[in-house]
N, C-alpha and C positions, 0 to 999 in steps of 0.2 A: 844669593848674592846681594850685596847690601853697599853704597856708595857714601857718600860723608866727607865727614871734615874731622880730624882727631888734634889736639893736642899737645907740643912736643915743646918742653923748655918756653912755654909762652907763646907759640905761636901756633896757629892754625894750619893743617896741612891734609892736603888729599888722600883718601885710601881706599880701598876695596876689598870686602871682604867676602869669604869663599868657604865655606864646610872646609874644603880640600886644601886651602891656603894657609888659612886664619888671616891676619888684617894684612894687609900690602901698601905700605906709604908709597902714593904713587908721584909724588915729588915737586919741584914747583919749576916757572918758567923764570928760574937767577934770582928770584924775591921771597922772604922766607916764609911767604904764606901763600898759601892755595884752598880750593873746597874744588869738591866733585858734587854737581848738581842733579844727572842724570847718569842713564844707561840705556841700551839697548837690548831689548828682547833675552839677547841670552852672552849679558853681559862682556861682549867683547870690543863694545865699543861704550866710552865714559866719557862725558864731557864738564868744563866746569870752568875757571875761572882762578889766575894765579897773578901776584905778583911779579913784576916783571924785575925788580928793584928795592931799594926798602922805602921807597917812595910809595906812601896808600894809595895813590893815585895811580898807578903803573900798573890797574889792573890789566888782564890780556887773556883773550879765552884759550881755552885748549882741549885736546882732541888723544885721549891716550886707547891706547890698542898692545895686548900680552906681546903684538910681534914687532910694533914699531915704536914702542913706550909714550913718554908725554911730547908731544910736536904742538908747536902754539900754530893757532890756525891764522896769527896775522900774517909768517911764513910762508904758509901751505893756501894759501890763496891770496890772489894778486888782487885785492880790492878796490872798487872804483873809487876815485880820488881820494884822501887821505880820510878813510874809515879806520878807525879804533875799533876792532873786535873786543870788546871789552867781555862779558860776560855771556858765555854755551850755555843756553838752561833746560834745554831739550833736543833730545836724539830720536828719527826715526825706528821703528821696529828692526831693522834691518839695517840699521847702524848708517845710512845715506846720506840721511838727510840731516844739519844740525840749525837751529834756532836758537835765537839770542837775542840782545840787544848790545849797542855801542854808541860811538858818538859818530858823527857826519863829518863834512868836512866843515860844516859848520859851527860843528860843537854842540850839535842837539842831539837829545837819544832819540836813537828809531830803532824798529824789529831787524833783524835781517833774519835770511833764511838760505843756508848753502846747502847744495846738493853736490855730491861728489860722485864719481870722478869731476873734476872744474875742467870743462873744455876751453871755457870761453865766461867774460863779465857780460852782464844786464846790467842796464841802467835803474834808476830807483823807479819802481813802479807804484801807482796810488792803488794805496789799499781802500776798497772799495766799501764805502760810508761810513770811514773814521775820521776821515780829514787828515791822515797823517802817510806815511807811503812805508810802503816795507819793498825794502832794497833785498833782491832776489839774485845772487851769484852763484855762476857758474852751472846754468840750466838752461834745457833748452826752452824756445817761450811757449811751448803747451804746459811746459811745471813751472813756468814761472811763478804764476800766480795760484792760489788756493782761494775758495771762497771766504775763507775763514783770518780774519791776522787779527793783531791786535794793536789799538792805537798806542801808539809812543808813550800816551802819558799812563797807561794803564800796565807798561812793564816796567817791568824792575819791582 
């Protein structure tokens, strides 16, 4: 299985390809561009980052799955204060867990990291000796934290 970005009349768009498929454009969130960044284990969870608009700025991450197709994850989870899911650039093994970066309510990039099912929001917690915090949703607070993040100015 192989994930990307192909393009179609000028624009860039998500796809997924499969021996058993061949390419699969897997679509954008209303904006005519999209990329798939990741996958999980045994591809059935993709994650990546779409237009929301024909605004370049309208990026929005997203979250596609063969049974429930592409769902933007600013939807699919109730974010603390007005976070921008901007960019999914990685998926747990087991399709769980998704990482990324966005903006704050501030308008600064920082990490985020969601686990799913979202029971419930976490506040931003500090990632421990970056100086910068990674905002952990929808986990309970033994997962909140990993020893591992990465600072703000180091993603993307």
């Amino acid at each position: 299985m192989i994930v990307g970005e192909h393009q179609v009349s000028g624009f860039w768009r998500a796809f997924v390809w499969t021996e058993s498929t061949g390419m699969q454009d897997i679509g954008t969130l209303g904006g005519p561009e999209s990329r798939a960044l990741a996958a999980n284990r045994d591809g059935s969870v993709i994650v990546g980052t779409s237009l929301t608009s024909q605004l370049s700025d309208s990026n929005h991450t997203f979250r596609w799955t063969a049974k429930t197709g592409r769902q933007g994850l600013q939807k699919l989870v109730n974010t603390p204060g007005n976070w921008i899911l901007s960019t999914a650039v990685g998926v747990s093994a087991d399709g769980t867990v998704i990482t990324g970066y966005g903006l704050n309510p501030k308008l600064v990039w920082e990490p985020f990291r969601i686990a799913f099912p979202c029971p419930e929001l976490r506040s931003p917690l500090p990632a421990k000796g970056s100086g910068s915090r990674l905002v952990a949703i929808g986990c309970s607070p033994a997962d909140c934290w990993r020893p591992r993040s990465l600072p703000a100015k180091d993603v993307g």
